[in-house]
C-alpha positions as CSV (number, residue, x, y, z in Angstrom):
1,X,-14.4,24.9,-11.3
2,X,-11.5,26.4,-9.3
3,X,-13.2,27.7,-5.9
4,X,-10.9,31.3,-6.6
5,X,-13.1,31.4,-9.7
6,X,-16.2,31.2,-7.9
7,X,-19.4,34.0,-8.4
8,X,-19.3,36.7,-5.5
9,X,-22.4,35.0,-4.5
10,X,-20.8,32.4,-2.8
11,X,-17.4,34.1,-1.5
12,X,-19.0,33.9,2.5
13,X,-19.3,30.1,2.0
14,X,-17.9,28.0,4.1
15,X,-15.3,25.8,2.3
16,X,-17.3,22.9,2.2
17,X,-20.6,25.0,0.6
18,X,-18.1,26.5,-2.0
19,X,-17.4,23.0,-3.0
20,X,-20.7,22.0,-3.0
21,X,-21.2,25.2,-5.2
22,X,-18.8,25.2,-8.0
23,X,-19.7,21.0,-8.7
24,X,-23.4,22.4,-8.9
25,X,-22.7,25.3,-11.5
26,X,-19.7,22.9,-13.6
27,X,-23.0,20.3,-13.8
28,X,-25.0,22.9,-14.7
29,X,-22.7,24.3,-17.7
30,X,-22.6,20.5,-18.9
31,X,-26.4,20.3,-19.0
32,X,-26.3,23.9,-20.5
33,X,-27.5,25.8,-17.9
34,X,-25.2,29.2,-17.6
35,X,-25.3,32.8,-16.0
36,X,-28.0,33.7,-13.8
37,X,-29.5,30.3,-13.9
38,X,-26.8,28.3,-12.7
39,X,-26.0,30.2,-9.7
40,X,-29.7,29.9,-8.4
41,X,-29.5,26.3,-8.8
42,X,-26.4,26.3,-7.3
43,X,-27.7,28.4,-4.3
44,X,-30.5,26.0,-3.9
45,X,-28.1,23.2,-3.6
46,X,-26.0,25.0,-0.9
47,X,-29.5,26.2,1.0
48,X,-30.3,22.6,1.2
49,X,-27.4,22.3,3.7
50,X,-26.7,25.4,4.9
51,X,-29.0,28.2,6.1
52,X,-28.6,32.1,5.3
53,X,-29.0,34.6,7.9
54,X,-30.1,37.8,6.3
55,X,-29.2,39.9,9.0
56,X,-26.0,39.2,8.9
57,X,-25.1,37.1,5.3
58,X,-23.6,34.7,6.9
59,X,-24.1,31.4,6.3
60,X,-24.2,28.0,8.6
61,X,-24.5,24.6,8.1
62,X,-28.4,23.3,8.9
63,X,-29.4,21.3,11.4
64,X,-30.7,17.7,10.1
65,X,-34.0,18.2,10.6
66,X,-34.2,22.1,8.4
67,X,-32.6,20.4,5.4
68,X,-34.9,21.7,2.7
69,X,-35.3,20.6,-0.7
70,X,-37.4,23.8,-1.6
71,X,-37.0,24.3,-5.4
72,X,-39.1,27.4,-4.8
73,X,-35.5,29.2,-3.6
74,X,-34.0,28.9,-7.0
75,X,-37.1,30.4,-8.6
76,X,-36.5,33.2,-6.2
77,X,-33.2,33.9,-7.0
78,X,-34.0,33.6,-11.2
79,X,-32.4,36.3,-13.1
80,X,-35.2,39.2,-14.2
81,X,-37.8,37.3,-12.4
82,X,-38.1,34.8,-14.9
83,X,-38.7,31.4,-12.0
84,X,-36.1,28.9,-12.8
85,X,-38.2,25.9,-14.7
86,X,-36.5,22.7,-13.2
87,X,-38.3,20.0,-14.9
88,X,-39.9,17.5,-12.9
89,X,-40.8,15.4,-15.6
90,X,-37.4,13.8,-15.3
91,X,-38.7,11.7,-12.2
92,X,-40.7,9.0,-14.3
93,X,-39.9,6.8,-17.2
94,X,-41.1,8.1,-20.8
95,X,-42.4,6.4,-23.5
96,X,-40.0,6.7,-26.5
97,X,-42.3,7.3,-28.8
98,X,-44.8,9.4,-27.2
99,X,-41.7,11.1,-24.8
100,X,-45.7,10.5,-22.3
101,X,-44.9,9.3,-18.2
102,X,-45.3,5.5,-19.1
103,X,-48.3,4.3,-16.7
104,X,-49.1,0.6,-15.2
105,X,-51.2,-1.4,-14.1
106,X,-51.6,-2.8,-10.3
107,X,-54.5,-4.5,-8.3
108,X,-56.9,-2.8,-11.1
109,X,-55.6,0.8,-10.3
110,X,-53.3,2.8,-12.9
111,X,-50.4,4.6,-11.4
112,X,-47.4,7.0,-13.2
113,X,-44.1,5.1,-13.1
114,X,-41.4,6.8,-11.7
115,X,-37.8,6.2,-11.5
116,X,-35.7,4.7,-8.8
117,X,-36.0,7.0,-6.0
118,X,-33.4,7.2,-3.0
119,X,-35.6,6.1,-0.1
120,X,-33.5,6.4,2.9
121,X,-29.7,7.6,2.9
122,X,-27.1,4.9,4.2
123,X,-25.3,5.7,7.5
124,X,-26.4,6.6,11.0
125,X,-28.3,10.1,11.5
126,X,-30.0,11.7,14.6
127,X,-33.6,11.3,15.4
128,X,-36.2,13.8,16.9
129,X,-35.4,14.5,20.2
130,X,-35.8,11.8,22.7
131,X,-34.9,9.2,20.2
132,X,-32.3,7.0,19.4
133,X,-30.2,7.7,16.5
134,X,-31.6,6.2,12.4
135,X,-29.1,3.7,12.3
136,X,-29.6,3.2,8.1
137,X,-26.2,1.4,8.1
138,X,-25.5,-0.8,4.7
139,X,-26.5,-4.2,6.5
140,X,-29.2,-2.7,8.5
141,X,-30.9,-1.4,4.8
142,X,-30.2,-5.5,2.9
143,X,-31.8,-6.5,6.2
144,X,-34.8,-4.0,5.6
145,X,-35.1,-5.2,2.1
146,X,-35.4,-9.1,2.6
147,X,-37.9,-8.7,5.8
148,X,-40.0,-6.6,3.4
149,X,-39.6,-9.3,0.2
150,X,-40.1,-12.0,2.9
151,X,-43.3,-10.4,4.8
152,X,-44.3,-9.8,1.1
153,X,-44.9,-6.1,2.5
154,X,-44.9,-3.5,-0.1
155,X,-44.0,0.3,0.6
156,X,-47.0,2.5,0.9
157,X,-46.7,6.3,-0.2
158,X,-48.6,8.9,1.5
159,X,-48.2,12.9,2.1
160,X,-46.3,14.5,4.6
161,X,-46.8,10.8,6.7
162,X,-50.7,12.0,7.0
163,X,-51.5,8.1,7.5
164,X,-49.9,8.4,10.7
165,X,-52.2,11.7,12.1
166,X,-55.2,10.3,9.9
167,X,-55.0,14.2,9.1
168,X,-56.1,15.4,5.9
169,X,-53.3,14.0,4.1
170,X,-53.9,10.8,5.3
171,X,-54.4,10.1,1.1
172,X,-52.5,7.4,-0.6
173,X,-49.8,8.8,-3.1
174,X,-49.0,5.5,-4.4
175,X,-46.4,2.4,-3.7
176,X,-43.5,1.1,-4.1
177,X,-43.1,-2.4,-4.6
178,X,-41.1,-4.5,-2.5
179,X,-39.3,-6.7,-5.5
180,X,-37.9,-2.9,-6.6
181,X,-36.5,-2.4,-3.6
182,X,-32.3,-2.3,-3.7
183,X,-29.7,-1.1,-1.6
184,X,-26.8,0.6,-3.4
185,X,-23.7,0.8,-1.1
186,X,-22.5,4.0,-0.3
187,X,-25.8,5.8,-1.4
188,X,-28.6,4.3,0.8
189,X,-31.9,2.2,-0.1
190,X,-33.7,2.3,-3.6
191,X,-37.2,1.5,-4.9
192,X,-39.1,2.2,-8.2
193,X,-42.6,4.3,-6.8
194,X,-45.5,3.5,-8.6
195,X,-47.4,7.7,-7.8
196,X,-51.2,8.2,-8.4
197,X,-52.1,10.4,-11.2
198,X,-52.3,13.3,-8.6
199,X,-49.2,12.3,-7.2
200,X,-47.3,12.5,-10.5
201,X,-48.9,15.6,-11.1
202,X,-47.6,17.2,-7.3
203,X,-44.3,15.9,-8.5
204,X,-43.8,16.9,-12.1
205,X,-44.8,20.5,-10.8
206,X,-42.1,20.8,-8.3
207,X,-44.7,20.9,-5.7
208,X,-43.1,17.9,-3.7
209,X,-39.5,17.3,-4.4
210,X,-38.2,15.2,-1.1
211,X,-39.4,11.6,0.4
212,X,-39.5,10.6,4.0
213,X,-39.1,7.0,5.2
214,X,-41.4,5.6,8.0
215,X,-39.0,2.8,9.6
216,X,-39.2,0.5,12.1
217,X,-35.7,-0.5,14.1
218,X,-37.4,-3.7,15.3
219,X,-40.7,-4.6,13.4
220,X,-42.8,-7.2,15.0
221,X,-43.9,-9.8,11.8
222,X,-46.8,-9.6,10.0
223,X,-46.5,-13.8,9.5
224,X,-45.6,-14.3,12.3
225,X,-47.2,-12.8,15.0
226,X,-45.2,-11.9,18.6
227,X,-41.9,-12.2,16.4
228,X,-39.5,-9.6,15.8
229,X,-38.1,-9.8,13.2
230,X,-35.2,-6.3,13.0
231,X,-35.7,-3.3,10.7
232,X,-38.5,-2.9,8.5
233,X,-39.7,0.0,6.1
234,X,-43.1,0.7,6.8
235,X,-44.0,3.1,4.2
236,X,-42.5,6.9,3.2
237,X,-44.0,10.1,2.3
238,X,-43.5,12.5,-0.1
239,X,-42.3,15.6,1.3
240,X,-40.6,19.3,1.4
241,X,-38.4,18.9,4.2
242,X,-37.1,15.0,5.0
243,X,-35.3,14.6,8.1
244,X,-32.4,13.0,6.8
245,X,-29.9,15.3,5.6
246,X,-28.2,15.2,2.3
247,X,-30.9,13.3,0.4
248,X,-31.7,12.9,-3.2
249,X,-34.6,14.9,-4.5
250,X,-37.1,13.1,-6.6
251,X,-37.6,15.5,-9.3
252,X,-34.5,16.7,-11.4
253,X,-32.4,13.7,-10.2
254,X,-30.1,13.7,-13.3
255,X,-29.0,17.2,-13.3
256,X,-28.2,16.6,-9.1
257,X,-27.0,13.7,-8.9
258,X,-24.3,14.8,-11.7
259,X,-24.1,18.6,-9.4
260,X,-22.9,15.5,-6.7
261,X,-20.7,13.3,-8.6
262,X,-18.7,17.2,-9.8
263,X,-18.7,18.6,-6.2
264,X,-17.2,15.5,-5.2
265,X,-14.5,16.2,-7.5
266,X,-13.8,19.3,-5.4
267,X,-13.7,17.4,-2.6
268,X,-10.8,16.6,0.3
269,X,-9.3,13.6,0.9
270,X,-11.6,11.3,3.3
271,X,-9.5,9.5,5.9
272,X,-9.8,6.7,3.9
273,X,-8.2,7.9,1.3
274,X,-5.1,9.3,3.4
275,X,-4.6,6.2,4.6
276,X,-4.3,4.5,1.2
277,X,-2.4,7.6,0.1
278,X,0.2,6.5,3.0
279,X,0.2,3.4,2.5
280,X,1.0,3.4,-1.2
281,X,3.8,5.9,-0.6
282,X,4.9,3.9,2.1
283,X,4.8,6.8,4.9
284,X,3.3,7.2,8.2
285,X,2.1,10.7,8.1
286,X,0.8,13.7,5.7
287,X,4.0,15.6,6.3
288,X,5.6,12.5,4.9
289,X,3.5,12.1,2.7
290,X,3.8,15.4,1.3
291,X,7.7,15.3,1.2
292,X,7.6,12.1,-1.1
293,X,4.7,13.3,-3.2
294,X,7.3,16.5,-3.9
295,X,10.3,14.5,-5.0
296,X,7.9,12.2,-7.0
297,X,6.8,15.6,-8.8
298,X,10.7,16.9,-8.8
299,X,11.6,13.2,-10.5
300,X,8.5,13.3,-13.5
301,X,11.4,15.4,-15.4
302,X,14.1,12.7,-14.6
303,X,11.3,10.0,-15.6
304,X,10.5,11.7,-19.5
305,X,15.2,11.9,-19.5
306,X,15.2,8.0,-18.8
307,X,12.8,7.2,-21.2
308,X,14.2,9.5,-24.0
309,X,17.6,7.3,-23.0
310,X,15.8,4.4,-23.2
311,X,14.1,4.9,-26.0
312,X,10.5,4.2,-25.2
313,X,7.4,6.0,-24.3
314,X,7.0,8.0,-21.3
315,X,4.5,5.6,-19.8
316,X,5.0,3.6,-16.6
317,X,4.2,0.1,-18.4
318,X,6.8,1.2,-21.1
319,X,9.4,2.1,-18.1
320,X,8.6,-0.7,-16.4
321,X,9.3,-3.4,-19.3
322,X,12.5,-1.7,-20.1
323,X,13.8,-1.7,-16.7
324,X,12.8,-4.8,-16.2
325,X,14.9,-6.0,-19.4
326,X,17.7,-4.0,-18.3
327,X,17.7,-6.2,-14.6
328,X,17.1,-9.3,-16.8
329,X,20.5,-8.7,-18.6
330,X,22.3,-7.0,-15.5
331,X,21.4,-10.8,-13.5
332,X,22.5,-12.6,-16.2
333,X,25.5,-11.2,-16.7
334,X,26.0,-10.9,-12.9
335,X,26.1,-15.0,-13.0
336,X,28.5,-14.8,-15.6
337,X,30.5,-12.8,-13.9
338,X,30.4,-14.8,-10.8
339,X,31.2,-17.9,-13.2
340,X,34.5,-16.5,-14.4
341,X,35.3,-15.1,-11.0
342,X,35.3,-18.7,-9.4
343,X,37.4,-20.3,-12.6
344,X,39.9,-17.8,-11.6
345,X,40.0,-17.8,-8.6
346,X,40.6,-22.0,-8.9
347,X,43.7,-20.9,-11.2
348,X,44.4,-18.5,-8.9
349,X,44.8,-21.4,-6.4
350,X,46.2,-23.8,-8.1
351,X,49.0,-21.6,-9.5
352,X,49.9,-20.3,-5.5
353,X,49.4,-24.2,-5.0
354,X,51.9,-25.3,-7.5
355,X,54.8,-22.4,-6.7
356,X,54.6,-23.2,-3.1
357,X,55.2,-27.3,-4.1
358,X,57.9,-25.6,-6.2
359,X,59.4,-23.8,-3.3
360,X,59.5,-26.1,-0.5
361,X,60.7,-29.0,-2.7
362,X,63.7,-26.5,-3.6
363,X,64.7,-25.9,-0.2
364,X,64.5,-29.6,0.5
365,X,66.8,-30.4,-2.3
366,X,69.4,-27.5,-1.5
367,X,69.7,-29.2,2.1
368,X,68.1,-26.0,3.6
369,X,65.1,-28.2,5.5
370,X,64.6,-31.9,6.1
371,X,61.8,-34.1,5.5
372,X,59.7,-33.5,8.9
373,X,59.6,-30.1,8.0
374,X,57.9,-30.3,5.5
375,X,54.6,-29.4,6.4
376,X,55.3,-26.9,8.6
377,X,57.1,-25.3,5.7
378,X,54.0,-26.0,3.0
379,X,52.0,-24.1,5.3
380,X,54.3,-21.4,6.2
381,X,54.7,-21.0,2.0
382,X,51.0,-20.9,1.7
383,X,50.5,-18.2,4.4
384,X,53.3,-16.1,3.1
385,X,55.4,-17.1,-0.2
386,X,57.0,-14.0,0.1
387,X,58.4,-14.8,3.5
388,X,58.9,-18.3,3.0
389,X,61.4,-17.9,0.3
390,X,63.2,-15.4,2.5
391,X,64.0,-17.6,5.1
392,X,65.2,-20.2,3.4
393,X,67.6,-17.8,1.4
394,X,69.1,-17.0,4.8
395,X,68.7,-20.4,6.3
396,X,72.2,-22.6,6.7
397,X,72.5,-26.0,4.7
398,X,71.4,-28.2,6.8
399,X,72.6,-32.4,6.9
400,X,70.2,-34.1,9.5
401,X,71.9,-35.5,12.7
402,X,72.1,-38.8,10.9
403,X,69.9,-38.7,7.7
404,X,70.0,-36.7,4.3
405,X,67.4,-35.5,2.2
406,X,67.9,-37.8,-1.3
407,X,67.0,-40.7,-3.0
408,X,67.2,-44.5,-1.4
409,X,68.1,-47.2,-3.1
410,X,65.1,-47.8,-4.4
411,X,64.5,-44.5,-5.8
412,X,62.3,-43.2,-3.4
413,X,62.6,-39.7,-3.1
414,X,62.8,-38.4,1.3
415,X,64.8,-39.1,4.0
416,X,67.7,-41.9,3.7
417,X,70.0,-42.7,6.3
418,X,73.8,-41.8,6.0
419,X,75.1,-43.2,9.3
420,X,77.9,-41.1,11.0
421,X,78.1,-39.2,14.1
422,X,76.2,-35.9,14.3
423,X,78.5,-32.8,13.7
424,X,77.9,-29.5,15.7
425,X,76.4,-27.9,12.3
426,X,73.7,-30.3,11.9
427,X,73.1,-30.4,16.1
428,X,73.1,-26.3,15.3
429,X,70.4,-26.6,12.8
430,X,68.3,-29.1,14.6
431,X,68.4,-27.2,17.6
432,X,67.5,-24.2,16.3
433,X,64.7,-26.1,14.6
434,X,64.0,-27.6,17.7
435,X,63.5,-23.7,19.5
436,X,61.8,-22.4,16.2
437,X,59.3,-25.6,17.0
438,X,59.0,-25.1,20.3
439,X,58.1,-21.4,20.5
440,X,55.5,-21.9,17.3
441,X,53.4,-24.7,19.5
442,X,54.0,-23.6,22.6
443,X,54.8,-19.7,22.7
444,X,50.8,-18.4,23.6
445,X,50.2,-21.3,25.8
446,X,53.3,-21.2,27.9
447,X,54.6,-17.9,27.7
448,X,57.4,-18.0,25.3
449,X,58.4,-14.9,24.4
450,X,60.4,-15.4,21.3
451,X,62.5,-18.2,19.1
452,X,65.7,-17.3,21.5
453,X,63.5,-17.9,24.7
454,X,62.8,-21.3,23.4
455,X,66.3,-22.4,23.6
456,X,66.4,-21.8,27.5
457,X,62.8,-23.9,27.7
458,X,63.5,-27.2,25.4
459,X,64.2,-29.2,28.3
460,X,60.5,-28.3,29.7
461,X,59.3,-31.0,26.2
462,X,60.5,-34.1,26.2
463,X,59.8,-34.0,22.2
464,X,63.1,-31.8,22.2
465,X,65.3,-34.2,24.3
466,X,67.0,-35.9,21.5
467,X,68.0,-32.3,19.6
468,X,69.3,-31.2,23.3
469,X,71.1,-34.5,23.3
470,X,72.7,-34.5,20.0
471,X,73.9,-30.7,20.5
472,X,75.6,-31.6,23.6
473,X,77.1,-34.8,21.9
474,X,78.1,-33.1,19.2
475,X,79.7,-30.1,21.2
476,X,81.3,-32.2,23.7
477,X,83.2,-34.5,21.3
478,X,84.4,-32.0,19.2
């Protein structure tokens, strides 16, 4: 139930209460219980945990020790004065064929079974005054259990803890036997009571509808004299008003726990769950949070589009297999595609690798380079074919100082001797080859500013002397 749609009854609530309330009445419509009806119930819920003022109508939250499980409140809120009939019948196991409370046996006396009764509620409460806080953590309650399994101590049931005044209700109401006790995590510690006929009759008639545990933090063994042996569950009581806040009543358990298990529903988010909220959407805080849970809600359109494109169901297993498909084929035709680039690209190479063989062995056979440039000119056509092919169009023929670019005798294609003196063209090209030389290996290192600076510096390389020498030779004989 929406809490906008609650009963005017419960419009002072605090939040919290109107949660509690609207679980209790949408349990109460499942079990058929409507109108009039359902409203007291869910006002005794609420006054279990939160206390009315008449004076004023408002309403705040009990104190642990005035939680009340009084039933009598919903009878007094019944519609035409009719008392609300909770049935307490619902506490023991029935017979299916006689629908009777099915009775046993134990050490010669007969007892009424009941069902599994929440004994203590886990986590840590406070204590009467003076004492340290019921620490009825999930490890102190398994603890509690096997030191009553091992001491083979069952759970004795008395009224109102009488046993411990030796009052007048110092009167056994029955047991609970230790192999029945169980600890169910979350909820707190469970055993199956065993009630004397009076007892069961107290509790089918809504006259006691809580228990109260008598617990020991530190119970000294019964085995083993003078050793302590940690927490121990003495006995508990049946009673109207446990200390413990928030427990389960022992009559009409069905209809509350299921008034629980709805309110829940109604709920906030525990801490808990914001932090696995976060963590699944990957955020650090609920502003976050919020901000990606609104584009998640602004894509579910764009989610039913993609499947409609798809062609498959709107589900996220049926999105998720075709997408995954659709990656499958996108990686496989990514290595394809990576396949084909690197087969062309090793054309690619070969082809600059083969018109660069092309165009340096041209401009040795036109006389435009001589063998030692070579490969200084394969590089320069690798870097830049473009520029290459330029400057050998505007290069001079050039015959070597004393050599030609041809075939020897014996057919082998490079440099052959052709004797002679060196004229002042071929001393021209080799020193000009000698400058372009000399400002390529030694322009950044020595300061060289340019090809035409080079000719003023040959004579600072001794690798230039001979194209110096054969200038002047050349110049001075002609």
């Amino acid at each position: 139930m929406d809490l906008a749609a609650l009963p005017r009854q419960f419009a002072g609530l605090p939040e919290e209460a109107q949660r509690l309330a609207a679980g209790i009445l949408d349990a109460a419509s499942a079990a058929g219980v409507y109108g009039d009806a359902a409203i007291a119930l869910a006002r005794t819920g609420v006054r279990r945990i939160y206390r009315e003022h008449e004076d004023t109508g408002a309403w705040s939250k009990r104190p642990d020790n005035e939680v009340v499980w009084a039933y009598r409140f919903a009878r007094e809120d019944a519609a035409a004065g009719e008392p609300l009939r909770l049935n307490g019948a619902d506490a023991f196991d029935l017979d299916a064929t006689t629908k009777q409370p099915v009775k046993a046996t134990w050490n010669g006396v007969e007892y009424v079974v009941g069902k599994p009764i929440q004994i203590c509620r886990e986590g840590v409460f406070a204590n009467h005054p003076g004492k340290p806080k019921l620490d009825f953590s999930a490890a102190k309650l398994v603890q509690a259990i096997a030191n009553c399994k091992g001491e083979k101590r069952h759970v004795a049931l008395d009224y109102n803890h009488g046993t411990l005044t030796m009052g007048p209700e110092a009167v056994a109401a029955g047991i609970v036997l230790s192999d029945t006790l169980e600890h169910r995590p979350g909820m707190g510690l469970y055993g199956r009571p065993y009630y004397t006929a009076k007892a069961a009759e107290g509790v089918a008639s809504g006259e006691w509808t809580g228990i109260s545990p008598l617990w020991s933090a530190n119970a000294e063994s019964f085995e083993r004299p003078g050793e302590f042996i940690g927490p121990m569950l003495y006995g508990a009581a049946l009673c109207n008003v446990p200390h413990q806040a928030g427990m389960e009543p022992i009559a009409g358990l069905e209809m509350f726990r299921a008034a629980l298990s709805a309110a829940h529903s109604h709920s906030t988010p525990t801490e808990e769950d914001m932090s696995k909220l976060l963590d699944a959407l990957n955020v650090k805080d609920e502003a976050a949070a919020l901000t990606a849970l609104t584009a998640l809600q602004a894509n579910a359109a764009g989610l039913d589009k993609l499947a409609a494109t798809l062609g498959v169901d709107a589900t996220p297993d049926a999105l998720s297999k075709a997408i995954d498909g659709i990656l499958a084929d996108k990686t496989a035709l990514s290595a394809q595609v990576a396949t084909l680039t690197t087969e062309a690209d090793a054309l690619k190479a070969e082809a600059k690798g083969k018109a660069v063989d092309e165009a340096v062995m041209s401009a040795l056979a036109a006389g435009k380079l001589v063998k030692a440039q070579e490969a200084w000119a394969k590089g320069y056509a690798a870097a830049d074919l473009v520029g290459f092919n330029a400057f050998v169009a505007a290069a001079p023929k050039i015959v070597a100082l004393n050599v030609a670019h041809g075939v020897d005798g014996n057919g082998t294609e490079g440099e052959v001797d052709v004797g002679g003196e060196p004229t002042r063209e071929t001393a021209q090209a080799a020193l000009s080859k000698a400058a372009a030389d000399c400002f390529a290996k030694y322009g950044a290192s020595h300061g060289i500013k340019s090809k035409a600076d080079a000719y003023g510096r040959l004579s600072e390389f001794p690798e230039f002397a001979d194209a110096r020498a054969a200038y002047g030779k050349a110049f001075s004989a002609q």
